[in-house]
Every structure is written in structure tokens, then in C-alpha cells.
C-alpha positions in Angstrom: 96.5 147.0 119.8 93.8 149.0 120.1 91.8 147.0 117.4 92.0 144.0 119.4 91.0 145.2 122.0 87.8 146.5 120.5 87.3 143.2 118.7 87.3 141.3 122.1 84.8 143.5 123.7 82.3 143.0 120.7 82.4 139.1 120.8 81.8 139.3 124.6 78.7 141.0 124.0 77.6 138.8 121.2 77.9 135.7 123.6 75.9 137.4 126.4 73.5 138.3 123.9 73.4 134.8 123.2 73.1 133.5 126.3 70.2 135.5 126.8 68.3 135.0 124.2 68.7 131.1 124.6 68.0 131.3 128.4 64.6 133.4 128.3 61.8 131.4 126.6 62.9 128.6 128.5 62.3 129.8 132.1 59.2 132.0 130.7 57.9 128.1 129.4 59.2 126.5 133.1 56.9 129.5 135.0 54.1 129.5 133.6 53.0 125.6 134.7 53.5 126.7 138.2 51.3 129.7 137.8 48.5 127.9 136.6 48.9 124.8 139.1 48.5 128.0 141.8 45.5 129.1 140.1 43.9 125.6 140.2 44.9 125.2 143.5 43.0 128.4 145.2 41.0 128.0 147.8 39.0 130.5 150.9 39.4 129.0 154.4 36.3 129.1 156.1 34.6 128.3 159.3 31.1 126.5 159.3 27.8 126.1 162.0 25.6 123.7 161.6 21.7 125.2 161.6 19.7 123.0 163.9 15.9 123.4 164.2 14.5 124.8 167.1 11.8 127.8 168.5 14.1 131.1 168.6 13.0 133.3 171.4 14.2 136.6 173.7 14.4 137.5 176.9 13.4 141.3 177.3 12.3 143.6 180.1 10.4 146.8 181.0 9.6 148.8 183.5 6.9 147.6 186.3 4.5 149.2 188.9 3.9 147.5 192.4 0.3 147.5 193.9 -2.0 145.4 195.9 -4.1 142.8 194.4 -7.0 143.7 196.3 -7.7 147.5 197.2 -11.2 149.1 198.5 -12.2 153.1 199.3 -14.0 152.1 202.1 -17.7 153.9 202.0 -19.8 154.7 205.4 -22.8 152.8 205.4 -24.6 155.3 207.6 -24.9 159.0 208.4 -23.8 161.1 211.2 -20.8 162.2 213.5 -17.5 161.0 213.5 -16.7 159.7 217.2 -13.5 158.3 217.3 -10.5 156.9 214.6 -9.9 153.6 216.5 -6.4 153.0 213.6 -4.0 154.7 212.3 -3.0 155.0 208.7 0.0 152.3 208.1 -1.9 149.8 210.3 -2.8 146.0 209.7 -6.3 145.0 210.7 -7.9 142.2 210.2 -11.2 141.1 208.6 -14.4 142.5 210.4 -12.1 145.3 212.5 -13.7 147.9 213.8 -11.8 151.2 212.2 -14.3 153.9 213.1 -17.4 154.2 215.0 -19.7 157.0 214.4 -22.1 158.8 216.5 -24.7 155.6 217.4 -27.5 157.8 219.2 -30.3 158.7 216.7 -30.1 154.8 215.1 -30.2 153.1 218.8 -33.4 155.7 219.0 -34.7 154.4 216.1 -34.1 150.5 217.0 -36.2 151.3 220.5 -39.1 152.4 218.6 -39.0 149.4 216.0 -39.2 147.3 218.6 -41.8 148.6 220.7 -44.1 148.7 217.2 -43.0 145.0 217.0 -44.3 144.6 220.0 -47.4 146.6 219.5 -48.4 144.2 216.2 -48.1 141.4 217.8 -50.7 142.2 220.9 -53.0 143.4 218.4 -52.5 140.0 216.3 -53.4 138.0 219.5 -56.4 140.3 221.2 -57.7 139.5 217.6 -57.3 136.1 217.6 -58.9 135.5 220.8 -61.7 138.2 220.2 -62.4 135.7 217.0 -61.9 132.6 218.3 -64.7 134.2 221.2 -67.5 135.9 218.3 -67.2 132.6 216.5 -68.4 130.2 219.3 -72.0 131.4 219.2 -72.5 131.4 215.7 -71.2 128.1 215.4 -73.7 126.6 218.5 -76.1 128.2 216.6 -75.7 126.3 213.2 -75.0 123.5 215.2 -78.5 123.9 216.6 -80.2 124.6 213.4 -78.5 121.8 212.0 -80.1 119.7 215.0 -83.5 121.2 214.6 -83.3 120.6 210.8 -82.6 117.1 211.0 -85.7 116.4 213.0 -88.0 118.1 210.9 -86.8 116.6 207.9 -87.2 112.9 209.7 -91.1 114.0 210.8 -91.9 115.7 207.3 -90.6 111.9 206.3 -92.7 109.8 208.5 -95.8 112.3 207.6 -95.6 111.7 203.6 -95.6 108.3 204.5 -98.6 108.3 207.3 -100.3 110.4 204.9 -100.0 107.8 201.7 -101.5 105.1 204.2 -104.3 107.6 205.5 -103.6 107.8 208.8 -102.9 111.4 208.8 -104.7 114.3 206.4 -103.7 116.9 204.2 -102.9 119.8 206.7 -101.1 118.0 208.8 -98.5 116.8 206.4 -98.1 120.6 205.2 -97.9 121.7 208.4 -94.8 119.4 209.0 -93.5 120.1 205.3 -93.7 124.1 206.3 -91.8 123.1 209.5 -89.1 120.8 207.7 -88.7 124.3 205.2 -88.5 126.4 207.8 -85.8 124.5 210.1 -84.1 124.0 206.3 -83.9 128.1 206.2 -82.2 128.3 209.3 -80.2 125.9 209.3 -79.1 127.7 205.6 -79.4 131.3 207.5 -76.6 129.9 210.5 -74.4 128.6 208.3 -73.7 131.8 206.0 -73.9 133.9 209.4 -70.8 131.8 210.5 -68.9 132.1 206.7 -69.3 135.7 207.2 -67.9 135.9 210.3 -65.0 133.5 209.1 -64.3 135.5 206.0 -64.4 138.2 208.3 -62.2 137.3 210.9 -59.3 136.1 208.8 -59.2 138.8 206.6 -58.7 140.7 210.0 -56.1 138.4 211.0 -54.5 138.6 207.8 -54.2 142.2 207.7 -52.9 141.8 211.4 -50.2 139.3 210.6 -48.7 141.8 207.7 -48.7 144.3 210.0 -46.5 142.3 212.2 -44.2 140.9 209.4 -43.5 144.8 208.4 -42.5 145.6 212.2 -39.9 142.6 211.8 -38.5 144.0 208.8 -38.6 147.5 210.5 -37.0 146.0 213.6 -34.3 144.2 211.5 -33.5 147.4 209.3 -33.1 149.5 212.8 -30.7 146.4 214.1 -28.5 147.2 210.7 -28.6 150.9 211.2 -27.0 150.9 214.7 -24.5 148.2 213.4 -23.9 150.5 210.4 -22.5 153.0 212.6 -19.7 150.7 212.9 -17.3 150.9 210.0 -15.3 147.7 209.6 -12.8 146.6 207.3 -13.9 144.1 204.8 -10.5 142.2 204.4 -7.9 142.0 206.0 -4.9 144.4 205.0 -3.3 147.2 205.9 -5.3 150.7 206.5 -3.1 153.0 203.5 -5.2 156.2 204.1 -8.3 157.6 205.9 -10.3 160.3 204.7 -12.0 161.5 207.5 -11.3 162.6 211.5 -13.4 162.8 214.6 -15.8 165.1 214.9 -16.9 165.9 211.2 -20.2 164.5 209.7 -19.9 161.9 206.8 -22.9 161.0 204.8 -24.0 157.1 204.3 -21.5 155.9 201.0 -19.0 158.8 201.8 -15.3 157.3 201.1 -13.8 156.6 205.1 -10.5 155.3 204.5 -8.5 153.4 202.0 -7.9 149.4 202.7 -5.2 147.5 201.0 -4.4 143.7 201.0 -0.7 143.8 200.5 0.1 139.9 201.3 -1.0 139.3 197.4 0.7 142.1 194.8 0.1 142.7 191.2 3.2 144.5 189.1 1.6 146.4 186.2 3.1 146.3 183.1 2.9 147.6 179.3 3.7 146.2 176.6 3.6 146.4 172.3 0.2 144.2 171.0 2.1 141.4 169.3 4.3 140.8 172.3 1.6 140.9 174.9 -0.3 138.5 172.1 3.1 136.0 172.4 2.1 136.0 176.4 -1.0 134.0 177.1 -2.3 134.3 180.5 -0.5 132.0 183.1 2.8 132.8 181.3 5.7 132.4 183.9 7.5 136.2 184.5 10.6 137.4 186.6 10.6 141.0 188.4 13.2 142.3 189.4 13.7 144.3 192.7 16.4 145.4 194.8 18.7 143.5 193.0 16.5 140.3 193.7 14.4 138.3 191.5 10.9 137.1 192.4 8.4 134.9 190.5 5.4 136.2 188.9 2.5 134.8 186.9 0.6 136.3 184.2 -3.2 136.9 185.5 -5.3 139.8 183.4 -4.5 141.5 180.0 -6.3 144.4 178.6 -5.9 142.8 174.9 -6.8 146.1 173.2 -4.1 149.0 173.0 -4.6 152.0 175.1 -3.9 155.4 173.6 -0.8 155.3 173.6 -1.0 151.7 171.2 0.3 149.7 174.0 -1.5 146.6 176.0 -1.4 146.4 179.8 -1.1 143.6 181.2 -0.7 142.5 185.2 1.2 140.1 186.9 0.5 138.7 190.4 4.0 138.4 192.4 5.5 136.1 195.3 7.2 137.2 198.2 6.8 140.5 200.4 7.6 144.0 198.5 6.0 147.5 198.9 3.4 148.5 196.9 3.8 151.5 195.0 6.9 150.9 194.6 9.0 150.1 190.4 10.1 147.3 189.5 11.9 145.4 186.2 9.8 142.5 184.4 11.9 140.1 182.5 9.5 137.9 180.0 10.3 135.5 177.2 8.9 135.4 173.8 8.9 132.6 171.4 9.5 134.6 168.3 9.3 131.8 165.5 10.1 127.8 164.9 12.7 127.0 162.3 16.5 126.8 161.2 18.2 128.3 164.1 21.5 130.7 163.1 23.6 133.2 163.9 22.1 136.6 162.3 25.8 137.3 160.8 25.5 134.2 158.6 22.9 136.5 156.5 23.4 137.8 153.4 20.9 140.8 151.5 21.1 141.6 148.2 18.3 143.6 147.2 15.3 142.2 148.4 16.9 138.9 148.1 18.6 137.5 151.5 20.5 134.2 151.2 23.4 132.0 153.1 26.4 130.4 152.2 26.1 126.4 152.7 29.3 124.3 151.6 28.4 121.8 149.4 31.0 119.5 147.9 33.8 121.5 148.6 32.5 124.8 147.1 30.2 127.6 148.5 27.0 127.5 147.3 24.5 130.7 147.6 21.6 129.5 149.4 17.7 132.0 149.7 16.0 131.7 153.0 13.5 133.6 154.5 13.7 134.8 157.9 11.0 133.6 160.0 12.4 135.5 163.3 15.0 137.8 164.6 16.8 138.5 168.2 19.4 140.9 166.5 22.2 138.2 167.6 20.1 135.1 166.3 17.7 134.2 163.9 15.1 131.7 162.7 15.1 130.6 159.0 13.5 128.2 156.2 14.9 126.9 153.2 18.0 124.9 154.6 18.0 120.7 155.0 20.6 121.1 157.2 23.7 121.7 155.6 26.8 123.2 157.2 26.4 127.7 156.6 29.4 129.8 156.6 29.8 132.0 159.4 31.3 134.3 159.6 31.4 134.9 156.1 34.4 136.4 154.6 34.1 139.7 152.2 35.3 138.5 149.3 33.0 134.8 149.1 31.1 134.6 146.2 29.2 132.0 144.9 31.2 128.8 143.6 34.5 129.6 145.0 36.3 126.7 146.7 36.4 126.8 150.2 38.4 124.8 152.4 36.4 124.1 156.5 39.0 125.0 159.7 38.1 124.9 162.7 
């Protein structure tokens, strides 16, 4: 009994044995189609942008200083004693404004006596010219004379050589009226150079006379300036941001009196790197930015070469009404390069090397570019036609693989 029961046990197992054996090549043979059809099948799911070209740029922004576009240390353009502050500091004048007068009493002096030696010149130039116009009448009614008395003895010394070639006269009569005709000749000659002399004379008086009254006038004219001098006005109009001196002390002629600033035009000062302040050619459109408010500002003066501490400055004149002295923000733009345009996380480095992914017939296709320009966020490239780049690119890519576009 218990033999057969053995016997069964054995058989069972030789028929599951069997089974086995018949059963596992088979489904090894079914499963291992599938597995390759996966493994053809593959592919990395992707998202794509499409580079266009175009001029990258960035909008940045540093720190600003507020003054006026036109600011003067007003000098005294005389000497003496401060009378009287006629503004305070803080106040707006307008152009030609008196601000300060000093004492006027030594230059109004001065004027007085430039006038009276005007004055003095000028009867000195006339009792000349009469005193000349009065020696000269003689002189000249005596060469009128001689010239008179000469032009008779000439016509007689004539009518002589001619009596005397006919006979009717002798020898020593015609000498005696060629001796005459000399002699009238002489003073004739003698009148006429006592007249030059007096002439020559005379206007070299008058000249001298004439300079004297030309130097008076500028005299005059210099005294006039003096006393208006001790008036000191304000150039331009503005507003009066400091004064230097108070009534009652002396200031010398080109001593500093007060401080004048034009504050309806400002100018924000600004620094920046050398190849930024190069990307900004004068007339290049700014923002600053001021108590939360923005206000238009045009590029007018650069410094072009680095101060010491390698930076350019460069200044910007600003609209609207804002105190000077005061900070401000300047927001500028800078067009950093022309080319592919693409989202910096499309890059790839290896190396030296840096490179996209484009997709190309279905499959991802390592791509070199070089980067013409960076924001950080963007950049500008060359070496793409246009092709569709991955981005973002997934960490396990690699050249070739198939890659399937979602959106």
C-alpha cells in the first residue's frame, strides 16, 4: 500500500517536471520580440523654441546725482564794503537782479573826476583849434600875396626878354626885372614853407590834443563801469543756493559773493563701466527714477576716458521739476549683440566647447554655437538656420537619441 503510494507521488513529479520544461523556452522565445519592439520603440519627450533673429539687449540701472545744469560762484567785480544783502539764500531772481550792492562812494568819486578831465580835453582841443585856425590866416594872406606879387614880376621879366630882343630896352633893365621876378619867386617859395610849417605844426598839436581827449572817454567809460561794478547782479536767472559774504565786511574785486543755480534745467550724474557707457552714444533716450516716478532723460556729455576708479561718467539732462542734490535711479538699455535670439538654458558647455540641441528628423542633433551676447536669462547666438532648439533640455539627452516634440 505504501509502495503505491510512493509510486504515484514520483510520476506526479515527472509530469510537472515535464510540463515545465516544455513550457519555458516557449514563453522565454514569446518575450523576447516584445522586449526588443520596446527598445526600438524608445523615445525622450521634449519641448522645443524656435530661435528667431534679433538684437538682444538689457535694461539695467545705477545710482544717479541731481544738480543744475547751469551753476556759477558768483565773483565781485569791484572792491570795497559790503552795504546791504538785498536776497536771501533759497531765493529765485531773475536775470540782471541786483543781489548785493557795495559801498559806491570812492568809484562815484572817481567817475566825477573822469568827467571833469573829459571836459578839460575837450576845451583844450577847441582853444587849439581856433588859436590855429587864427595863426594860420596871416601866413596864408601872406603867400597869397607873394603869390600875387610873383605873378607880376614873372609877366614883366616876360615882356622885358622880349622888348629887349627887339631893342627897345637895354641890358640893365632886363636884369633888373629878372632880379625882381627872382626875388618875388623867393618869397613867394619863403611864404609857402612858412605856412607848411605852421600846418605841420598845428595838426600835430591837434593830434596830440584829440588823443588826449579819446583817453578821457575811455577814462570816463571805465569810471561809469566801476560805479556799476558796485552792483552785483545775477547773470541768469535761478535760484540764489548760497552767499558767501554779509554786510559790512570788505570783499576784494573777483572774491566768490554767492552761489547761483538754474534749477528749471537739471543734469543727473551718472557712472558707468567703459564698454557700457561706449554702447550709449550721446542723445541716447534714459529713465530716472525718483520718488517712485519716472522722468525722461537724454544723454548730453560723457567723459569717454575712465576715472580712477576705471569707470566713465557720463550726464544726463532731465524733464520735469526735482531738487537738486538730491539721488536718483537711471534705467538705460544696451544693445548687447545681433543674432539667434534664445533662452540661456538651451546652452550646453562641454569643455570649451558650448553647443545646442536642434531636432532634426526626429532625432536630437548636437549643434556648436558661439555666443555673441548674454543677459543671464537670454542670449544671442550664431551657427543655427533656424531650426527648432530644445529647451529645456532634459539630463539624460545625448546626441542622436529620438525625441518625440509636446507641447
Amino acid at each position: 500500500m505504501l509502495g503505491q503510494t510512493f509510486l504515484r507521488g514520483g510520476l506526479a513529479l515527472g509530469l510537472v517536471g515535464l510540463l515545465l520544461v516544455g513550457c519555458g523556452p516557449r514563453r522565454a522565445q514569446s518575450e523576447a520580440p516584445q522586449a526588443a519592439e520596446g527598445a526600438v520603440s524608445r523615445s525622450i519627450k521634449v519641448r522645443v523654441v524656435t530661435p528667431e533673429t534679433g538684437t538682444l539687449t538689457t535694461t539695467r540701472t545705477t545710482g544717479a546725482t541731481l544738480s543744475p545744469a547751469r551753476e556759477s560762484q558768483v565773483g565781485a567785480t569791484a572792491s570795497g564794503k559790503v552795504l546791504e544783502v538785498l536776497v536771501r539764500e533759497g531765493s529765485r531772481v531773475a536775470a540782471g537782479q541786483v543781489v548785493l550792492r557795495l559801498d559806491p562812494v570812492n568809484a562815484q568819486s572817481a567817475l566825477r573826476n573822469a568827467e571833469l578831465a573829459l571836459e578839460q580835453a575837450r576845451v583844450n582841443l577847441e582853444r587849439a583849434q581856433r588859436s590855429t585856425s587864427g595863426s594860420l590866416a596871416p601866413l596864408q594872406s601872406s603867400l597869397e600875396s607873394a603869390l600875387a606879387n610873383l605873378q607880376v614880376a614873372e609877366r614883366r621879366y616876360r615882356e622885358g626878354k622880349q622888348l629887349f630882343a627887339a631893342g627897345a630896352i637895354a641890358q640893365v633893365e632886363l636884369t633888373g626885372l629878372e632880379a625882381a621876378y627872382n626875388q618875388a619867386k623867393a618869397a613867394a617859395d619863403n611864404a609857402r614853407e612858412n605856412l607848411a610849417r605852421a600846418q605841420r605844426a598845428s595838426s600835430e598839436d591837434l593830434a596830440l590834443l584829440r588823443l588826449q581827449v579819446q583817453q578821457a572817454q575811455n577814462q570816463l567809460a571805465q569810471a561809469r563801469r566801476a560805479v556799476a561794478d558796485t552792483e552785483v547782479k545775477a547773470p541768469f536767472a535761478g535760484v540764489v543756493a548760497e552767499t558767501f559774504v554779509n554786510p559790512g565786511e570788505f570783499v576784494s574785486a573777483g572774491q566768490r559773493a554767492f552761489r547761483l543755480a538754474d534749477t528749471s534745467r537739471l543734469e543727473a550724474s551718472f557712472r558707468l563701466p567703459p564698454e557700457e557707457a561706449a554702447a550709449l552714444p550721446l542723445g541716447s533716450q534714459v529713465n530716472l527714477i525718483f520718488g517712485g516716478q519716472t522722468y525722461p532723460a537724454t544723454l548730453s556729455k560723457s567723459s569717454k576716458v575712465p576715472g580712477t576708479d576705471r569707470l566713465v561718467e557720463l550726464v544726463a539732462e532731465v524733464g520735469g521739476s526735482l531738487p537738486p542734490g538730491a539721488s536718483a535711479q537711471v534705467r538705460y538699455t544696451l544693445r548687447l549683440a545681433q543674432g539667434r535670439l534664445l533662452p540661456a538654458g538651451a546652452l550646453r558647455t562641454e569643455g570649451r566647447n558650448t553647443f545646442v540641441f536642434v531636432v532634426q528628423d526626429g532625432k536630437a542633433v548636437r549643434t556648436p554655437v558661439r555666443v555673441l551676447g548674454d543677459t543671464g536669462t537670454r542670449v544671442a547666438v550664431e551657427g543655427l538656420s533656424g531650426q527648432p532648439v530644445v529647451f529645456p533640455v532634459p539630463s539624460s539627452l545625448s546626441d542622436g537619441d529620438t525625441v518625440e516634440v509636446v507641447q
